[in-house]
N, C-alpha and C positions, 0 to 999 in steps of 0.2 A: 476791140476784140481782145482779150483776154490772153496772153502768152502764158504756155503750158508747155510743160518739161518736154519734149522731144527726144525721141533714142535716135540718133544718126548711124551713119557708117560706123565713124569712129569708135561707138560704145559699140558695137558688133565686134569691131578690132579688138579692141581691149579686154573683151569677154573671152572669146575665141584665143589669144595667146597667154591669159590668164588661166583658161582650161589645158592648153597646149602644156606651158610649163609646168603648173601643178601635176596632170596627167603621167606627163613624162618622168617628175620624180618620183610619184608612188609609183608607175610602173618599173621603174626601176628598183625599187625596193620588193614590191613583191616577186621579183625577178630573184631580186639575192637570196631571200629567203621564203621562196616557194616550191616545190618541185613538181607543178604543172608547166607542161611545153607552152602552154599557152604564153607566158608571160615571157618568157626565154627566147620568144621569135622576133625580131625586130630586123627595117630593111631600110636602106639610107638611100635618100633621090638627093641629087646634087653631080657637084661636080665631086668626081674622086680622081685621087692623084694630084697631078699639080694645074693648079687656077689659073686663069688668062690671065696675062702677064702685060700690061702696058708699060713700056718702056721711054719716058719722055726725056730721056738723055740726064735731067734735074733734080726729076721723081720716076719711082717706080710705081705705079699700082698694081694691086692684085686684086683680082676679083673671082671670087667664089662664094657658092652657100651650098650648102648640107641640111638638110634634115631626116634624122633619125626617128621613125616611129614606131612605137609600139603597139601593144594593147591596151596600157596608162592612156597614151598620146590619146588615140580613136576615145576612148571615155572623156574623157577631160573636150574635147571637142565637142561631143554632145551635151555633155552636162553645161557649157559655156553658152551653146545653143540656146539650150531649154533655160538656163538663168536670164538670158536675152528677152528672149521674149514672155518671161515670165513677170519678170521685173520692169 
């Protein structure tokens, strides 16, 4: 039987925070120099303030994640979709 290219998880992953990043830069440019409210709304899910704090007497860890979305963000999420299963 003939082995054939496969899309796994991973290339979902990869697509998906390839749109995420790029997303989020143009949004944020057309943020700078647009004056539609659309681009200027953005809302951050994460921890805010200060991060769980593990204290092993040797090491500290800290643990937190943020992310910030926009209107870039949400596009770039579809477009990574749609290049997903397109390609």
């Amino acid at each position: 039987m003939p082995r054939g290219r496969t899309k796994g998880p991973l290339t979902l992953f990869l697509f998906l925070m390839a749109g995420i990043i790029i997303g989020s830069v143009v949004g944020n440019i057309l943020a700078r120099y647009s004056d539609a409210q659309l681009f200027h709304q953005s809302f951050t899910i994460g921890t805010q303030g200060m991060p769980a704090i593990l204290d092993l007497i040797v090491i500290k860890l800290a643990f937190g994640l943020s992310l910030t979305i926009n209107f870039g963000t949400i596009l770039g999420v579809i477009l990574g979709i749609i290049l997903y299963y397109r390609y």
